[in-house]
C-alpha positions in Angstrom: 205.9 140.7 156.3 201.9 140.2 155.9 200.4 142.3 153.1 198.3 143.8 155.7 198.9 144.7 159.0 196.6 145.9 161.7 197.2 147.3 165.3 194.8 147.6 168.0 194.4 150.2 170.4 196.3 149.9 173.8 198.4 147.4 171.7 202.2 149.7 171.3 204.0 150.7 173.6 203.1 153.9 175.9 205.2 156.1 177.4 203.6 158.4 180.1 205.5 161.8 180.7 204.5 162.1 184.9 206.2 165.8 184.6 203.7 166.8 181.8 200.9 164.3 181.5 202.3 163.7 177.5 201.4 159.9 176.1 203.3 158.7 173.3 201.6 155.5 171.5 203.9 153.5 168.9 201.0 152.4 166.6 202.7 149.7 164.7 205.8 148.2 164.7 208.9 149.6 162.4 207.6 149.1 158.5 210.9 149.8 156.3 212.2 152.3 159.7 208.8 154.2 159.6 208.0 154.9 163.2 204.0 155.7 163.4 203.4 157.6 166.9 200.0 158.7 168.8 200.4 161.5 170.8 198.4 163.0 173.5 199.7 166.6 174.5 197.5 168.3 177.3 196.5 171.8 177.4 199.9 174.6 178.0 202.4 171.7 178.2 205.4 171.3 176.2 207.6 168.1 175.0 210.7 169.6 175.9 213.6 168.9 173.1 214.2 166.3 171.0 217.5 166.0 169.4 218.3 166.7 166.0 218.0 163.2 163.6 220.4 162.5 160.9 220.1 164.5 157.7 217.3 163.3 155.8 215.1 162.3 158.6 211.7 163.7 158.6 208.7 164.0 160.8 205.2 164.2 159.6 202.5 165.8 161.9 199.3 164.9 161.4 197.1 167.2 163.9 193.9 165.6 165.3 192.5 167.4 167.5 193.6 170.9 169.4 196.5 173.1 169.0 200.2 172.2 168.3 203.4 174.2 167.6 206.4 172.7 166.3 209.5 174.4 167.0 212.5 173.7 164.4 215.6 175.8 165.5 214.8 179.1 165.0 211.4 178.1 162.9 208.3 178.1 164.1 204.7 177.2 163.0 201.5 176.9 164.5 198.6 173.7 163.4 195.4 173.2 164.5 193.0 170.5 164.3 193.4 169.1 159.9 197.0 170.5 159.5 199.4 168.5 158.2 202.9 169.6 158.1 206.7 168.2 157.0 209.6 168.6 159.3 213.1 168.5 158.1 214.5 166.5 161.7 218.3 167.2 161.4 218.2 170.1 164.0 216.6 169.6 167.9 213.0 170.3 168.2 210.1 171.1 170.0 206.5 170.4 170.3 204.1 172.3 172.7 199.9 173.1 173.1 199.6 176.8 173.5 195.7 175.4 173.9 193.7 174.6 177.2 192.3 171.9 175.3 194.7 168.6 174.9 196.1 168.2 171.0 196.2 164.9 169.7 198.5 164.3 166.7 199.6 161.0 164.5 203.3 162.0 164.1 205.6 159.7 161.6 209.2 159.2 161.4 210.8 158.4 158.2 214.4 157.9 158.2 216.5 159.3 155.5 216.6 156.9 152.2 
């Protein structure tokens, strides 16, 4: 592996929800089972729900731009445009924008240890 590595935009792969108008972005390729994710979530839509990941996953929100709320089982909390918040992935999720404006959010995956 290079000491450095660099992604361009448009250069992951995208994934266009037709239903919602959701993109996800892979920014760079696995690093050590790290996923690193772009998402663009327009205003009042919802992801839907993810399934739980194995105990000791977790997802780290980083939240550009507009509202998100990240449902965790019976948990939820609300971010805005700075927040930055740890998920503990083992149950199924949700992410929506309560917002009119889209939220845009870096979101990282890092599998259990």
């Amino acid at each position: 592996m290079r000491r450095v590595q660099v992604s361009r935009p448009g250069a992951g792969k995208r994934l266009l929800d037709p239903e919602t108008g959701a993109v996800r972005e892979t920014l760079l390729p696995l690093i050590h089972g790290v996923e690193v994710i772009h998402y663009y979530l327009p205003g009042r839509q919802t992801t839907g729900t993810f399934h739980a990941h194995r105990p000791g996953t977790v997802e780290l929100f980083v939240v550009m731009a507009g509202q998100l709320v990240v449902q965790a089982g019976e948990e939820q909390v609300s971010l805005a445009a700075g927040d930055v918040a740890a998920l503990a992935a083992d149950v199924a999720h949700s992410l929506s924008n309560p917002g009119g404006a889209p939220c845009t959010f870096v979101l990282f995956i890092v599998p259990p240890a």
